[in-house]
MARVO-594802 format. One line per 10 residues: number of its first residue (from 0); for each residue x, y, z of C-alpha. Coordinates in nm, 4 decimals, padded with zeros to 6 digits, always signed. Each point is the difference from the previous one (the first is absolute). Layout:
<kolmars>
NUM> X Y Z | ... .
</kolmars>
This chain:
<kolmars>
0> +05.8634 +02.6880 -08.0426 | +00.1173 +00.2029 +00.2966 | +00.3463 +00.0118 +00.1162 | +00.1566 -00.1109 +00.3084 | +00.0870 +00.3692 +00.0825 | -00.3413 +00.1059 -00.0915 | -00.1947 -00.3201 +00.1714 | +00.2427 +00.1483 +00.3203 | -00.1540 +00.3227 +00.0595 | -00.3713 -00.0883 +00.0922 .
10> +00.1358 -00.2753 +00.3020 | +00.2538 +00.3072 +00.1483 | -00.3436 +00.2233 +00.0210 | -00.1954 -00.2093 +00.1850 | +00.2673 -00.0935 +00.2672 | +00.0742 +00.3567 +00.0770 | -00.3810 +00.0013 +00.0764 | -00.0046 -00.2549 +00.2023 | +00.2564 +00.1753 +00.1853 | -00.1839 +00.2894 +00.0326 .
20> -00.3586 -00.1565 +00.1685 | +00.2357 -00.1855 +00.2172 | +00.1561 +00.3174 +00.1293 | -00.3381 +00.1479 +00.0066 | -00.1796 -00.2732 +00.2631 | +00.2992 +00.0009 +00.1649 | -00.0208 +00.4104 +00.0633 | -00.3760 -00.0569 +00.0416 | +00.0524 -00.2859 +00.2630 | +00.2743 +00.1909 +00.2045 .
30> -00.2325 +00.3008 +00.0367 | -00.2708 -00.1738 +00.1209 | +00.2314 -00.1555 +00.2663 | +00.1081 +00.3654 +00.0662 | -00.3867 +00.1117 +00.0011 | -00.1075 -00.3089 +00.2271 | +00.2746 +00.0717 +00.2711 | -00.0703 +00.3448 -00.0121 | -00.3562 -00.0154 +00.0512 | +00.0852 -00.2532 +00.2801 .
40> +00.1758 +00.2737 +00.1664 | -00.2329 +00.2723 -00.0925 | -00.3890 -00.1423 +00.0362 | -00.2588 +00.2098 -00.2211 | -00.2111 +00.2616 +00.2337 | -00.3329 +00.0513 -00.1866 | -00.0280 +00.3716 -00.1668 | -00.3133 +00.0937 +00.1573 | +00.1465 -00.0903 +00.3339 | -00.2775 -00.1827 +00.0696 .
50> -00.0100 -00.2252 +00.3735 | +00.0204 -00.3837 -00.0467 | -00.2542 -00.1809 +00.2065 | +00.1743 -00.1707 +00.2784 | -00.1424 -00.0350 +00.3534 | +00.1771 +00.0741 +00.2638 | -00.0246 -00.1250 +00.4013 | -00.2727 +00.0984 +00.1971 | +00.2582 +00.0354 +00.2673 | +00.2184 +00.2906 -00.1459 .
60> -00.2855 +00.1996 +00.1065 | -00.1391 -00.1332 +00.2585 | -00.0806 +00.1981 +00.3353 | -00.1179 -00.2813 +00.2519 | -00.2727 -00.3253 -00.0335 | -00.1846 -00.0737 +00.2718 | -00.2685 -00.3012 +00.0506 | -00.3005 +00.1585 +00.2169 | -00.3214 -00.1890 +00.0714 | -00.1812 +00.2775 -00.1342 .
70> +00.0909 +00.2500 -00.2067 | +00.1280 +00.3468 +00.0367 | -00.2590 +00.2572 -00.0894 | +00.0682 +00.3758 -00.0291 | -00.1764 +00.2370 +00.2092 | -00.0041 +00.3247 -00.1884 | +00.2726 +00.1123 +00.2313 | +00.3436 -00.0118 -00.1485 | +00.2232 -00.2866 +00.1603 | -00.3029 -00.1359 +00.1710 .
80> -00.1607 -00.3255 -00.0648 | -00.2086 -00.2139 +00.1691 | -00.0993 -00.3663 +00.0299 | -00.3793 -00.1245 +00.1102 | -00.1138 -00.3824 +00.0701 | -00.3406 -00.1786 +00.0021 | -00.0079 +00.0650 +00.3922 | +00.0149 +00.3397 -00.0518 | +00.3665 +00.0640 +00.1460 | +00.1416 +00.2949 -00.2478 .
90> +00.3566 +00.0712 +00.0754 | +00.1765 +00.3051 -00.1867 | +00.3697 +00.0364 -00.1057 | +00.2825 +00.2322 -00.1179 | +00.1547 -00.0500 -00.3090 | +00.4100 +00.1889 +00.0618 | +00.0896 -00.1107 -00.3414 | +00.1161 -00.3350 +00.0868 | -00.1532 -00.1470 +00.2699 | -00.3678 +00.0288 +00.1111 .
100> -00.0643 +00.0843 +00.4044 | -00.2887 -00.0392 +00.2053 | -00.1401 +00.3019 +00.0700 | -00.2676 +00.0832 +00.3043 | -00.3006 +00.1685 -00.0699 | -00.0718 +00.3652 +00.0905 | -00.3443 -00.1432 +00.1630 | -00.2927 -00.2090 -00.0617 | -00.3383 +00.0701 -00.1061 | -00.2863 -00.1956 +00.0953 .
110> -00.3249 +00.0178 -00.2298 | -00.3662 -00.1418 -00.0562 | -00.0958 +00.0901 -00.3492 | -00.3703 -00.0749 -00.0794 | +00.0071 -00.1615 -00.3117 | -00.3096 -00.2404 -00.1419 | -00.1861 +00.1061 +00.2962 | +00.2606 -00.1911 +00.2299 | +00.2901 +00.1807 +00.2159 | +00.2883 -00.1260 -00.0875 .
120> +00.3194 +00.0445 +00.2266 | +00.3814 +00.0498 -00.0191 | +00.3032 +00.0996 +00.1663 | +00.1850 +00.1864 -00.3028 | +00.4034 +00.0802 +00.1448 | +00.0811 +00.3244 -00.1582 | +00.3452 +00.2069 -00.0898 | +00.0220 +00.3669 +00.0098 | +00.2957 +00.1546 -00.1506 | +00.0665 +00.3813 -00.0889 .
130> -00.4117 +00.0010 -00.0813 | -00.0393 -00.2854 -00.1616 | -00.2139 -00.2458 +00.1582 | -00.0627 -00.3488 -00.1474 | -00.1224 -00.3163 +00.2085 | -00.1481 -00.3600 -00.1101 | -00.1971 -00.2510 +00.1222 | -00.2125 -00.2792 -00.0182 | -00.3597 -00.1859 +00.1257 | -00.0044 -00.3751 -00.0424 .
140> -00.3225 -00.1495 +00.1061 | +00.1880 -00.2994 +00.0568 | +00.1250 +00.0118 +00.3617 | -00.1697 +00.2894 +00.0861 | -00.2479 +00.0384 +00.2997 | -00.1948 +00.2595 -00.1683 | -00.3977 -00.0111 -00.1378 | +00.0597 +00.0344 -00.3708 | -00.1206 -00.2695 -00.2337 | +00.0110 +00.1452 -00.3448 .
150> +00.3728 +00.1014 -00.0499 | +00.2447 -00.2502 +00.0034 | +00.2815 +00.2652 -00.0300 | +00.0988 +00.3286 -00.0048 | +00.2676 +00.2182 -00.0864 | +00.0337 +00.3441 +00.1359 | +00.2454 +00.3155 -00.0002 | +00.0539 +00.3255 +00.1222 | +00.1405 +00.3110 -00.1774 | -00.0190 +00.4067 +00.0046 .
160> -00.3173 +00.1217 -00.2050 | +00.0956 +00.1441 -00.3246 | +00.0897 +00.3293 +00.0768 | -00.2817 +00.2319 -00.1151 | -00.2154 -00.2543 +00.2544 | +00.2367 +00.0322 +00.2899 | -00.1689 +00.0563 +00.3112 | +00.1781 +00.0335 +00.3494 | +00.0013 -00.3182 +00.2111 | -00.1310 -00.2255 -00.2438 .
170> +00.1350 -00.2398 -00.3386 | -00.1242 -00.2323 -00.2085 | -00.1360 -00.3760 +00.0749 | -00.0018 -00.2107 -00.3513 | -00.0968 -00.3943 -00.0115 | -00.0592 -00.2522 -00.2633 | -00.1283 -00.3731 +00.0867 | +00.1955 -00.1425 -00.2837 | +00.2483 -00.2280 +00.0927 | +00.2120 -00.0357 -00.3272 .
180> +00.0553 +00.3207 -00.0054 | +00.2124 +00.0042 +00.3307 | +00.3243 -00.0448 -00.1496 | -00.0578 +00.2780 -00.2540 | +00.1943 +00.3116 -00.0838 | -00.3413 +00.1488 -00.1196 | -00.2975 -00.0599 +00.1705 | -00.3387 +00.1526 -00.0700 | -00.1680 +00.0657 +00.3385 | -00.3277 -00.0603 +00.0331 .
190> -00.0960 +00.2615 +00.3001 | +00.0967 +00.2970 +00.1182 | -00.0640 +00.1571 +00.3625 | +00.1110 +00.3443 +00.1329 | +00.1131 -00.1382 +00.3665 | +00.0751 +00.2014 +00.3397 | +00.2945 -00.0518 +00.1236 | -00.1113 +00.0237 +00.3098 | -00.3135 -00.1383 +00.0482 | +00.0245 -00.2574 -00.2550 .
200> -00.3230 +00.1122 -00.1832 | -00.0457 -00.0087 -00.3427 | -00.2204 +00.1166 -00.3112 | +00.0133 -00.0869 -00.3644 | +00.2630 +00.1620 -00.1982 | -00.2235 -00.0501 -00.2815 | -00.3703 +00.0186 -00.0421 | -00.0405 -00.3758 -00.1225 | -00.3789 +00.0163 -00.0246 | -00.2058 -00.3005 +00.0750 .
210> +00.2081 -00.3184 -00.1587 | -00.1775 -00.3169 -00.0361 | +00.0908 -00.3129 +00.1982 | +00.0676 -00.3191 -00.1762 | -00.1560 -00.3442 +00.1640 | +00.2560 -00.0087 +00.3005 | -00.0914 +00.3611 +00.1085 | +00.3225 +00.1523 -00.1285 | -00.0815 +00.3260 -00.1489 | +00.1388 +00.0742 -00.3452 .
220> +00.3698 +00.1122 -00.0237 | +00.0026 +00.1743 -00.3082 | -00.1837 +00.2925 +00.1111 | +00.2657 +00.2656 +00.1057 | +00.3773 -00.1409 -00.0884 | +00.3131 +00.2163 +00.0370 | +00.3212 -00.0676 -00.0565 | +00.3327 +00.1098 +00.1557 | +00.0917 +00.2167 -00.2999 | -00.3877 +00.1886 +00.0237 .
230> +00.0600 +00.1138 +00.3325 | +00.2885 +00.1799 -00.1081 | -00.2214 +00.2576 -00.1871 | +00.0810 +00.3726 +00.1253 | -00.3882 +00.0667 +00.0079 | -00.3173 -00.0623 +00.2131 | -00.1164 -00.1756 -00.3360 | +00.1615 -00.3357 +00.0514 | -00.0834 -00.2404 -00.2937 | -00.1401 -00.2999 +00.0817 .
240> -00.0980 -00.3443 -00.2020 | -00.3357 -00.1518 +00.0760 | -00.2091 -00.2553 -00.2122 | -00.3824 +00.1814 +00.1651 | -00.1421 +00.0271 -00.3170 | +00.0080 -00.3411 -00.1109 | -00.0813 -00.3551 +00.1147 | +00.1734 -00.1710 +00.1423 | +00.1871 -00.3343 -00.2035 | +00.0463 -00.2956 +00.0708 .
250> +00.3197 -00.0280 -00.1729 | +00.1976 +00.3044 +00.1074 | -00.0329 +00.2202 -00.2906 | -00.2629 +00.2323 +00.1303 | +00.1063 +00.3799 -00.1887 | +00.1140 +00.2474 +00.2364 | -00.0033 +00.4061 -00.0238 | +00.1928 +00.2474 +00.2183 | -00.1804 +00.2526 +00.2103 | +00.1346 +00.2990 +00.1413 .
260> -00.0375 +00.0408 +00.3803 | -00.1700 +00.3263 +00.0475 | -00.1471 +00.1296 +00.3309 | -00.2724 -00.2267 +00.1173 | -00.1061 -00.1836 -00.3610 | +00.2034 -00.1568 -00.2195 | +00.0033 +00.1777 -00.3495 | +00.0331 -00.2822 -00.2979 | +00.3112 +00.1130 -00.2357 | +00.0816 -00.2400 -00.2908 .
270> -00.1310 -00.3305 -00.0525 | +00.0922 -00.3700 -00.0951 | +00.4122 +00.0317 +00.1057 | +00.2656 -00.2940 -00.0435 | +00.1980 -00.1721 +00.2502 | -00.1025 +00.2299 +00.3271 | +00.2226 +00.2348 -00.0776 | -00.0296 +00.4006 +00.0298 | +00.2976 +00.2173 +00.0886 | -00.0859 +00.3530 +00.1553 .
280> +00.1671 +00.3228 -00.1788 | +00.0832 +00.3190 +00.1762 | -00.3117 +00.2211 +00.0136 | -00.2987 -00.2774 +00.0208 | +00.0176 -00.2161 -00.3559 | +00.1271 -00.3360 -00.0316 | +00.1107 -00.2678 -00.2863 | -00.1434 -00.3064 -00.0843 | -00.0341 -00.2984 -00.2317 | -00.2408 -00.1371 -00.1890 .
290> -00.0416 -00.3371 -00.1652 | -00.0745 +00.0166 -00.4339 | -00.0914 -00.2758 -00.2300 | +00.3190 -00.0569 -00.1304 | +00.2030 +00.1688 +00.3061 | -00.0024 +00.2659 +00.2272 | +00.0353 +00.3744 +00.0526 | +00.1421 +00.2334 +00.2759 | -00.1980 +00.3554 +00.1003 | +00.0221 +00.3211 +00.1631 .
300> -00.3043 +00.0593 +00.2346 | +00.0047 +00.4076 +00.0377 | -00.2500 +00.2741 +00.1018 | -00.3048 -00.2664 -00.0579 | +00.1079 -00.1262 -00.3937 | +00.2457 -00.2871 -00.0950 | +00.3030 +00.0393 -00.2795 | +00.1281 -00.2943 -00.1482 | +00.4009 -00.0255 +00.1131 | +00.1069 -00.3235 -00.2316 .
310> -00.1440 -00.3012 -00.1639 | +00.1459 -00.3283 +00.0272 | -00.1074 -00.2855 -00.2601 | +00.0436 -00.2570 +00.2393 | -00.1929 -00.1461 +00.2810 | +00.1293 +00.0836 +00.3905 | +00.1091 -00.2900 +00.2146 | +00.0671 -00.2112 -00.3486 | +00.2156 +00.2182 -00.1959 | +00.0461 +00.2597 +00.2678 .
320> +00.0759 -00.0501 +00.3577 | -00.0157 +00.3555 +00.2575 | +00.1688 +00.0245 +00.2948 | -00.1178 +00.3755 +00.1242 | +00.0258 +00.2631 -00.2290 | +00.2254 -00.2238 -00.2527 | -00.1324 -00.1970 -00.2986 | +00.2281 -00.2965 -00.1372 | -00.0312 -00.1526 -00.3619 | +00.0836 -00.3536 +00.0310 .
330> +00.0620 -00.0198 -00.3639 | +00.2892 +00.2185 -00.0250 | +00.0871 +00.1315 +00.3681 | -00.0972 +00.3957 -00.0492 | -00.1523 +00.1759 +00.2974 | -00.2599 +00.2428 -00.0136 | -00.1062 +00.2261 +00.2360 | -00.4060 +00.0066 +00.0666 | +00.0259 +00.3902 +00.0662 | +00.1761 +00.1342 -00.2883 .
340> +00.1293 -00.1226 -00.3430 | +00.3893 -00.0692 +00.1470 | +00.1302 -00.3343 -00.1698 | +00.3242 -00.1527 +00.1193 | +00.1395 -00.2858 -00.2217 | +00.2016 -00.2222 +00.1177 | +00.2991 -00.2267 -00.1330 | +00.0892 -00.3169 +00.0354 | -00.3649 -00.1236 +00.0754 | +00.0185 -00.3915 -00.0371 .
350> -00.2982 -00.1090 +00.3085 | -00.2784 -00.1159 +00.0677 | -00.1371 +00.2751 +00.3092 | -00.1386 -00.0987 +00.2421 | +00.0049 +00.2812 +00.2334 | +00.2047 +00.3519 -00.0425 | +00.0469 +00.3257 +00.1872 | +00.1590 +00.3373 -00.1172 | +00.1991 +00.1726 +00.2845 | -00.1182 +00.3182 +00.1386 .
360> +00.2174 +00.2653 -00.2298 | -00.0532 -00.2165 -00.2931 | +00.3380 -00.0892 -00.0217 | -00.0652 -00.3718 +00.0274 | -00.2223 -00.2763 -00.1790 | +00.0487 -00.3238 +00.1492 | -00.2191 -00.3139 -00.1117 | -00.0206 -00.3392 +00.1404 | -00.0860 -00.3191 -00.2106 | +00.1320 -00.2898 -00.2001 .
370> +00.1879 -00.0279 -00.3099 | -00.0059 -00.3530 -00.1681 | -00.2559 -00.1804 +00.2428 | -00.1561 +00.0107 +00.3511 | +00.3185 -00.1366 +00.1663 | +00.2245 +00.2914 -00.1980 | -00.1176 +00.2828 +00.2641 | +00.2157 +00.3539 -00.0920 | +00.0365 +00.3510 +00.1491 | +00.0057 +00.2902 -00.2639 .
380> +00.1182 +00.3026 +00.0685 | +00.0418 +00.3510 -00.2170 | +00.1313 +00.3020 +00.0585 | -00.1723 +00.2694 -00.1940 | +00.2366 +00.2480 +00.0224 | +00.2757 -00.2318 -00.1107 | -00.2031 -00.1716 -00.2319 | +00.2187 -00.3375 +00.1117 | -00.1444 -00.2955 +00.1343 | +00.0748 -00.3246 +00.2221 .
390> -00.1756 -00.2873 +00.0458 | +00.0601 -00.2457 +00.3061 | -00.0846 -00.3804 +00.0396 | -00.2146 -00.0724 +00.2928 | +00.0001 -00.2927 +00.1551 | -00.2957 -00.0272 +00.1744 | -00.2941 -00.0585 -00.2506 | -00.2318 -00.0273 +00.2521 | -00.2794 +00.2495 -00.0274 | +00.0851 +00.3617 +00.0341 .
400> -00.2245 +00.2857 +00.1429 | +00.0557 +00.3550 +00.0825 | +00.2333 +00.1280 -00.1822 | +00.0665 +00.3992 +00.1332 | +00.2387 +00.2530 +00.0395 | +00.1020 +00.0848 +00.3544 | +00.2259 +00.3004 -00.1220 | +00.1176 +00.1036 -00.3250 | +00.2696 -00.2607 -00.0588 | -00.1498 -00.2625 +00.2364 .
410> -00.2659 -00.3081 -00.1278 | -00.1659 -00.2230 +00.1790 | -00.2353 -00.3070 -00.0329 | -00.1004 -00.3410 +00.1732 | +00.0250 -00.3619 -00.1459 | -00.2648 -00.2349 +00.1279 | +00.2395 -00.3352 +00.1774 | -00.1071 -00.3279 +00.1791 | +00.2582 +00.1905 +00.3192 | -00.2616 +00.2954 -00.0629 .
420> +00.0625 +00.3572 -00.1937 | +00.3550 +00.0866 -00.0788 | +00.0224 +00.3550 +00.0267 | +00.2495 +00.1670 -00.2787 | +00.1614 +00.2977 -00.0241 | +00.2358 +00.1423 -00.2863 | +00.2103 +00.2901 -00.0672 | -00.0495 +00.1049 -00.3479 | +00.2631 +00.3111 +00.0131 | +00.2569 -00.2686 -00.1564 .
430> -00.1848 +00.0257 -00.3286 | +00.1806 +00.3050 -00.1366 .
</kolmars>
């Protein structure tokens, strides 16, 4: 048997143990209290420094909103704009930064431009400043006295020739009879005329051969496009798009090649491009795209043979989306350039674009689109230099078009409203 003394011991051990874990949780529980109100007072930063994803107001950068019947256009002049109705009526405007100011023209132009065997006519209002000309207008059969039958509309403007094509006294006519593209940033002309500016006379820019008409008389528009962006080339040799060699389809898709514009006779370059693009390079060569099986690839047209500049494994206006010389990846919100291999990733890329623009000195992405649904409409912006980010709630979900730069820090773009177009303009020099 054990004795008291030695039946003692075991029940003083485990009390002083008991003792012990209570002093423990205690010590445990008082530095949690001491951790919690410390961390209340001291939040965690993360250790990559990383930006959290909150959107800001749309109005912490905004410049001025405006509701316009029509919508501002640029002009190719900087700080110009200009506005044009279905009656023809084009009115231009100066942009100081914040508020826009009607401007009179320099002069007006009056034209009759054979086109589809028919002369059609125009008053075109023009601005002249420090030698750059630019001028729009527009031919509406509807109210209009004149003979013409086959075109329902037409869209014209004026501009210098490219440079190596200047000529004293004269510029450039273009049109196109495509009425969705009147509202575009890019349009793909469909004609070209050398004009006098004195006489009015013109003769084809281009030699467009001898198009075929379609049922209503209309001769075929594909045969000699330009774009804004070809006429900047620094040669006589001014690429053009034209879909000659092919017939003509019903459903749009007819291929189309680029020709070079040399003397008298076209002379056929590279065939079978993507998306009407070509941008000229100094000294007579251009880039272009061209549609893959599983994507599409950029190239270098120089000194009569092609050089592949990238590949990209997926499909353009799906995957991609271009706006000038600037490829987007929907996916994951890099930009590529189409005339070089230059990537610029960006952070903080949580959208769905829609449109997106990259500012002049490349300083700036910004992207427009929604987030979480249609009604969830956001403005992204990125610095590159920076590498930081903001992104600002819009809200207006309406449609948006036209997103450009007017300067290097200044963005522009028009919703679609039931009061009309709302005309936006932000300063993006707040994103540091």
């Amino acid at each position: 048997m054990f004795s008291t003394e030695e039946t003692g011991a075991p029940k003083t051990k485990t009390s002083v143990k008991k003792n012990i874990v209570t002093i423990l949780l205690v010590l445990v529980a008082a530095i949690a209290v001491a951790a919690a109100l410390w961390l209340y007072k001291n939040p965690p930063t993360s250790q990559n420094n990383e930006q959290t994803d909150v959107s800001s107001d749309l109005e912490s950068i905004l410049v001025t909103r405006k509701i316009t019947t029509i919508p501002y256009m640029p002009t190719g002049i900087d700080s110009v704009v200009y506005t044009a109705d279905a009656a023809g009526n084009v009115v231009y405007y100066t942009f100081d930064g914040k508020e826009f100011t009607e401007l009179a023209p320099t002069g007006t132009m009056h034209v009759d431009v054979s086109l589809s065997g028919q002369k059609i006519p125009a008053d075109i209002p023009y601005v002249e400043r420090d030698g750059a000309l630019t001028g729009f207008g527009v031919f509406m059969q509807d109210g209009s006295d004149a003979d013409v039958y086959i075109h329902n509309f037409v869209m014209f403007k004026i501009c210098n020739l490219p440079t190596a094509c200047a000529q004293n006294g004269k510029c450039l006519l273009l049109l196109h009879t495509d009425r969705t593209q009147t509202y575009t940033l890019d349009p793909v002309w469909e004609e070209a005329y050398v004009m006098d500016r004195s006489t009015g006379a013109t003769t084809r820019f281009l030699d467009s051969g001898n198009p075929s008409l379609d049922a209503s008389g209309a001769q075929r528009t594909d045969f000699g496009m330009l774009t804004d962006e070809a006429l900047t080339a620094d040669t006589a040799s001014i690429p053009f798009l034209s879909g000659r060699a092919y017939d003509r389809q019903e459903n749009g898709e007819t291929p189309v090649d680029i020709y070079l514009k040399k003397n008298l006779r076209p002379v056929s370059a590279v065939q079978n491009v993507a998306d009407k693009y070509v941008k000229p390079l100094s000294g007579g060569g251009f880039v272009f795209l061209r549609n893959t099986e599983g994507g599409f690839e950029s190239f270098k047209y120089e000194n009569g043979k092609e050089s592949r500049i990238s590949t990209f494994y997926a499909h353009l206006g799906t995957s991609f989306m271009r706006n000038g010389d600037y490829l987007l990846s929907k996916e994951d919100g890099r930009i590529y350039t189409t005339y070089d291999d230059t990537l610029i990733s960006t952070k903080g890329y949580k959208i769905n674009p829609l449109l997106f623009a990259v500012s002049p000195d490349g300083k700036y992405i910004v992207m427009a689109g929604t987030v979480a649904n249609a009604l969830d409409y956001r403005i992204y912006v990125y610095n590159t230099q920076t590498e930081n980010y903001m992104t600002f709630s819009d809200p207006n979900y309406a449609a948006h078009t036209n997103l450009r730069f007017v300067d290097n820090t200044t963005v522009t773009y028009c919703v679609l409203n039931v009061d009309g177009y709302e005309n936006v303009v932000l300063d993006l020099s707040k994103v540091k």
